[in-house]
C-alpha positions in Angstrom: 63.9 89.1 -1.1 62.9 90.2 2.2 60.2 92.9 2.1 59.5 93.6 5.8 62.5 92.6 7.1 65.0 93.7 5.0 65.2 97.2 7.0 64.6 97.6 11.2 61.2 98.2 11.9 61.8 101.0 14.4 63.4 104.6 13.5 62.7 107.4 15.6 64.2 111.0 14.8 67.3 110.8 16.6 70.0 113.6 17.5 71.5 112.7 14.0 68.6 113.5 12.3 66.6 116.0 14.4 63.8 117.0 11.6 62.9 113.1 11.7 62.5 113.3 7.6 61.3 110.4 6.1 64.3 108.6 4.3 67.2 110.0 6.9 66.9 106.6 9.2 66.7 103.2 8.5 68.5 100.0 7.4 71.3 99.7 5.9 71.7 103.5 6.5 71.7 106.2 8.4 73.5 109.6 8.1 71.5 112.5 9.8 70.2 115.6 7.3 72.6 117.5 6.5 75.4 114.7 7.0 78.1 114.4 3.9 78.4 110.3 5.0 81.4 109.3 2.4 80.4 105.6 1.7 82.9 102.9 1.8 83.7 100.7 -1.0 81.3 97.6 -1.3 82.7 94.5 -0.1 81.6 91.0 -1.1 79.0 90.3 1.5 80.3 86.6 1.7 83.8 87.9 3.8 83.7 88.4 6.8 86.9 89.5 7.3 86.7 92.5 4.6 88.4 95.9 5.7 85.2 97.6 5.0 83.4 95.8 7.9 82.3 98.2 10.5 82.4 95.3 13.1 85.2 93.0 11.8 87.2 95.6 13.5 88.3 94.9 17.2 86.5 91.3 17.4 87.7 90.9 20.9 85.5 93.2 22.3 82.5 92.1 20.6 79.9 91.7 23.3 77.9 88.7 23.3 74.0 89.7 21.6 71.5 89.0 24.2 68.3 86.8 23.6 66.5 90.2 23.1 69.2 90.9 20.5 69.1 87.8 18.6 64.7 88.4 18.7 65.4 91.6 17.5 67.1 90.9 14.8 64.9 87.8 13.4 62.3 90.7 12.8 59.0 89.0 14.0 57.2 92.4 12.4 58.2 90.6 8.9 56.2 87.3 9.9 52.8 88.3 8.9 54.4 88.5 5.5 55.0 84.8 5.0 51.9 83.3 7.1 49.4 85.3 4.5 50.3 83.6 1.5 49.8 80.3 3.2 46.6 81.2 4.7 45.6 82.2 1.5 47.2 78.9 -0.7 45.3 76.7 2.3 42.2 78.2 1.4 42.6 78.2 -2.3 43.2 74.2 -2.1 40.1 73.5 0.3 38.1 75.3 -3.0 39.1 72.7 -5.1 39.6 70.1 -3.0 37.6 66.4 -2.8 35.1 66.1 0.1 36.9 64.7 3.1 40.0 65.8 1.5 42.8 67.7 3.6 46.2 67.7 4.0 47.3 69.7 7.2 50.6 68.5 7.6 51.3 69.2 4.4 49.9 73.3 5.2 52.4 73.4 8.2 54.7 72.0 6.6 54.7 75.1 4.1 53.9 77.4 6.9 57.3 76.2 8.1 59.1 76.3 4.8 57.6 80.5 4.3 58.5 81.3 8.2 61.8 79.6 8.1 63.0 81.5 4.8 61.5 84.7 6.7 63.4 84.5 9.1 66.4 83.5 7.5 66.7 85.7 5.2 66.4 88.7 7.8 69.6 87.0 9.3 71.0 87.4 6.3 70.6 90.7 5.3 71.9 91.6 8.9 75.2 89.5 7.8 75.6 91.0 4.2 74.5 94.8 5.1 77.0 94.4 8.3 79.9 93.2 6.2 79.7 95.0 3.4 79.7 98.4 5.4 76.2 99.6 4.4 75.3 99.8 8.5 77.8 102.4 8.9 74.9 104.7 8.0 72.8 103.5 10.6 71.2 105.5 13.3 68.4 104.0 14.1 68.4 100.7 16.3 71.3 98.6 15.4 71.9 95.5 13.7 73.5 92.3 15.3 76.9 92.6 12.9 76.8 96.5 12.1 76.8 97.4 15.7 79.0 94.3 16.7 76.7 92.8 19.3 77.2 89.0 17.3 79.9 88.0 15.1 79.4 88.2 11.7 80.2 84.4 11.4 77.6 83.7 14.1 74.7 85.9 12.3 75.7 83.9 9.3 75.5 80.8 10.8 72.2 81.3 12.3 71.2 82.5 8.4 72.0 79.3 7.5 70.6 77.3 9.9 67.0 78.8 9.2 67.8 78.3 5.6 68.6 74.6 6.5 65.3 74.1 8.1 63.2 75.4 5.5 64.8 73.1 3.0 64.4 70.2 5.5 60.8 71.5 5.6 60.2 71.3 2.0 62.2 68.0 1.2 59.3 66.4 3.7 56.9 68.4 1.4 58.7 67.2 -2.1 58.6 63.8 -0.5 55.0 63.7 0.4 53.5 64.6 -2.4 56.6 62.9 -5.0 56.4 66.5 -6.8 60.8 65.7 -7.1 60.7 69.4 -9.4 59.6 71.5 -6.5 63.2 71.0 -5.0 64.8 73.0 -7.6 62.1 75.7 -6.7 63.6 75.4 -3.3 66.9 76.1 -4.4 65.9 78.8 -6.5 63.9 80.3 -3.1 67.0 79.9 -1.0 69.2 81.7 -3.7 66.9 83.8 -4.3 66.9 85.2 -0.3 70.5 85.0 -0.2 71.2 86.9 -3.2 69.0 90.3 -2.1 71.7 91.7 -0.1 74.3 88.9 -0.3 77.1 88.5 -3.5 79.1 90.5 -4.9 76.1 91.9 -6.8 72.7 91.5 -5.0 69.9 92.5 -6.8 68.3 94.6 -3.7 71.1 97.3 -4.5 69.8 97.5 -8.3 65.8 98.3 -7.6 65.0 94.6 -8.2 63.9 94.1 -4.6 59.7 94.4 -5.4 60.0 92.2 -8.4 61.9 89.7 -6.6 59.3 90.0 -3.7 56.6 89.7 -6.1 57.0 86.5 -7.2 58.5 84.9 -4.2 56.7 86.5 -1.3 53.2 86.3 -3.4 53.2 84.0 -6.8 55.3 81.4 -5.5 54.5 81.5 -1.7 50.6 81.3 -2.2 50.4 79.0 -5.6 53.2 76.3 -4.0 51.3 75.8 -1.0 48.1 75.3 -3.2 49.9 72.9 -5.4 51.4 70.7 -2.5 48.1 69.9 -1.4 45.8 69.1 -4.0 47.9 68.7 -7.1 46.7 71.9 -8.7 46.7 75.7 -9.4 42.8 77.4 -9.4 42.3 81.3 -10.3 41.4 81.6 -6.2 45.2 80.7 -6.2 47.0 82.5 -8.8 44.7 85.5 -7.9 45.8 85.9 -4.5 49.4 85.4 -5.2 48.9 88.5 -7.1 47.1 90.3 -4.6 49.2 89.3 -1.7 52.7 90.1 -4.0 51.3 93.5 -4.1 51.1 94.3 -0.7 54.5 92.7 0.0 55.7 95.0 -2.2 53.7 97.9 -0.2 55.7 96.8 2.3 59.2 96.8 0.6 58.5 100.0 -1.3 57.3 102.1 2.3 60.6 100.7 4.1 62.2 102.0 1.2 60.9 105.3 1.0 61.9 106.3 4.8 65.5 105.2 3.7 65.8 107.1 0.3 68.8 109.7 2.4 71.1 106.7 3.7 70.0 104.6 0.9 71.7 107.1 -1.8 74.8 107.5 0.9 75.5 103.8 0.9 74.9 103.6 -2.6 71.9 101.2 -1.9 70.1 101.9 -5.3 66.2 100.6 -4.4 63.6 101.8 -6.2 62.8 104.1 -4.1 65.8 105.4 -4.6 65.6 105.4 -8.7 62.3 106.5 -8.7 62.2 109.5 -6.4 60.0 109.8 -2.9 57.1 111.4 -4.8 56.7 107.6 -7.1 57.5 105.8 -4.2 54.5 107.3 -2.8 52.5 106.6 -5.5 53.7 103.5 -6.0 52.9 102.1 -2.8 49.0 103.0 -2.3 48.9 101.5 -5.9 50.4 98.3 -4.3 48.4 98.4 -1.2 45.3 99.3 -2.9 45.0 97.1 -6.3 44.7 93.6 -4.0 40.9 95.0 -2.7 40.3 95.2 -6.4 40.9 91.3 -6.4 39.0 90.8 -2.7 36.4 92.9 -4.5 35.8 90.1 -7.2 36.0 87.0 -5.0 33.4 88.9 -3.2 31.1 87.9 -5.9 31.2 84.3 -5.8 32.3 83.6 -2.0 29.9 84.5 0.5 31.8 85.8 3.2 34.4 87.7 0.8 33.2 90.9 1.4 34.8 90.9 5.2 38.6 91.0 3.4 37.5 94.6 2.3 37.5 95.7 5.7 41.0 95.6 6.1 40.2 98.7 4.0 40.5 100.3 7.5 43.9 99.9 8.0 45.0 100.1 4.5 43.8 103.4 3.5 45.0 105.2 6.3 48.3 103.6 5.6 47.8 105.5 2.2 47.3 108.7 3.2 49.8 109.3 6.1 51.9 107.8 3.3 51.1 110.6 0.9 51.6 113.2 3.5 54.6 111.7 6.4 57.0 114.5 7.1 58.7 112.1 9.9 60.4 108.5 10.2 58.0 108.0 13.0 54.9 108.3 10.6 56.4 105.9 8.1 57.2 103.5 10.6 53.5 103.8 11.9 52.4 103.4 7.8 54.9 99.6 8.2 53.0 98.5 11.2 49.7 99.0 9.5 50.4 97.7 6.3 52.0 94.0 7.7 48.7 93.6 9.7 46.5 94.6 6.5 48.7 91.5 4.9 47.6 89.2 7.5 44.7 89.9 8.3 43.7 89.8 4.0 45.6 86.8 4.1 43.4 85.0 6.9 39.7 86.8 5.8 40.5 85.6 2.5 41.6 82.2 3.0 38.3 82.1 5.5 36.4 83.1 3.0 37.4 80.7 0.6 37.5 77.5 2.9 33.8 78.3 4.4 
């Protein structure tokens, strides 16, 4: 459930892959064109010490990650992705919200709980991919346990730890606002994170990984942070989950797209995969695009909505080098541009709501 983050954000053509085609670098992957890769059994991405484990093997000579490493692989890129939804949940509560009523530490609080899952979850899909052998494919920058840099019981423990800390973060929240329910929602979220590339059968492998984003990334992300602060869920709310889900999805389905190749060679089944690059394609500038129908509406009734549809500018671009991208490098350039179109719609929106 990881939509920025589940892949590396940065994949130049390489000598492996000297035509630089979209889909023949990236996460998880990574067998140059024209490569026959023959893709190991899938292991259970909770052990460690499975055969299949491209860096289980010769654990004494792991070198210790440096802080760089460990940055790296937290995937900052993905962060826009989680502080949107709050921005936009924030906003939604002021709408509704008594004069003189505000609850900022209960909005950092879920700023805290959405960047801590981020960021966990990244950890985690380094872990599970590593283990399981899917980074064998590889060739673009490496991951902490594929290219043996951190032990996988280290990235797994720093998974957890993250995952720790956002259900600290949200037992404050539950406790604040006595709302006991939302913990199973938390448990639910954690599992949910886990589960995309971790277990014996994660749901990321099987072209779940946009619906699962969907609700979590958008739906859940923008209406929970509503509903801890004011008790309730208005349209403003609900509406911008949607709209926020969508682009998260953008985001998942254009990662996806530049790893179709290494995808299919270690048997990574997204929907990019199941749907063919010429879909994907489609699919993602109808992701992108369907939110500004949304920012387009609220436009109506909030004075200063109209500014959201000026992330327009780096959206449509986004589309159309999309539609056309020969090379990883272009794709990579379409990921950049579509995580700051998610923040800044997040923020503009949220503004436009709260003023």
């Amino acid at each position: 459930m990881n939509p920025a983050g589940l892949k590396g954000a940065e994949h130049p053509a390489t000598p492996a892959n000297p035509t630089g085609k979209a889909g023949a670098t990236g996460a998880g992957a990574g067998a140059g064109a024209g490569a026959k890769p023959k893709p190991k059994t899938a292991g259970k991405s909770g052990n460690p010490a499975k055969r299949n484990n491209p860096a289980s093997k010769g654990h004494a000579t792991v070198k210790p990650a440096s802080a760089a490493d460990w940055i790296s692989g937290a995937r900052l890129r993905t962060l826009p992705l989680a502080i949107a939804p709050v921005a936009l949940g924030t906003g939604a509560a002021i709408v509704v919200s008594e004069p003189g009523e505000y609850h900022p530490v209960r909005a950092l609080l879920a700023l805290l709980v959405a960047l801590c899952l981020q960021i966990g979850v990244n950890y985690a899909n380094d872990y599970s991919d590593g283990i399981r052998g899917t980074d064998k494919f590889r060739v673009g920058p490496a991951r902490l346990t594929g290219a043996g840099a951190a032990k996988p019981r280290t990235v797994l423990t720093v998974a957890l730890a993250f995952f720790g800390l956002a259900a600290l973060a949200g037992l404050v929240l539950v406790i604040l606002t006595q709302y006991w329910w939302l913990l199973l929602v938390g448990v639910v979220a954690i599992g949910a994170a886990w589960l995309y590339t971790g277990g014996t059968k994660p749901y990321g492998y099987f072209g779940l990984g946009e619906l699962f984003v969907f609700v979590f990334f958008g739906l859940v992300a923008t209406m929970g942070t509503t509903f801890v602060q004011v008790g309730r869920v208005p349209t403003e709310s609900w509406l911008s989950g949607v709209a926020i889900g969508l682009i998260a999805c953008a985001v998942l389905m254009v990662n996806n797209l530049r790893d179709i190749v290494p995808d299919k060679a270690a048997g990574k089944r997204t929907l990019a995969v199941l749907i063919g690059p010429t879909w994907a394609r489609v699919a993602f500038c109808v992701f992108l695009l369907l939110p500004f129908v949304i920012a387009g509406f609220f436009s109506l009734f909030y004075p200063l909505g109209f500014l959201t549809l000026f992330v327009l500018l780096l959206a449509l671009p986004a589309c159309m080098i999309t539609v056309t991208a020969r090379t990883a490098g272009e794709l990579i350039l379409v990921l950049k541009l579509t995580s700051m179109a998610a923040l800044a719609y997040g923020v503009l929106q949220g503004l436009a709501f709260a003023l």
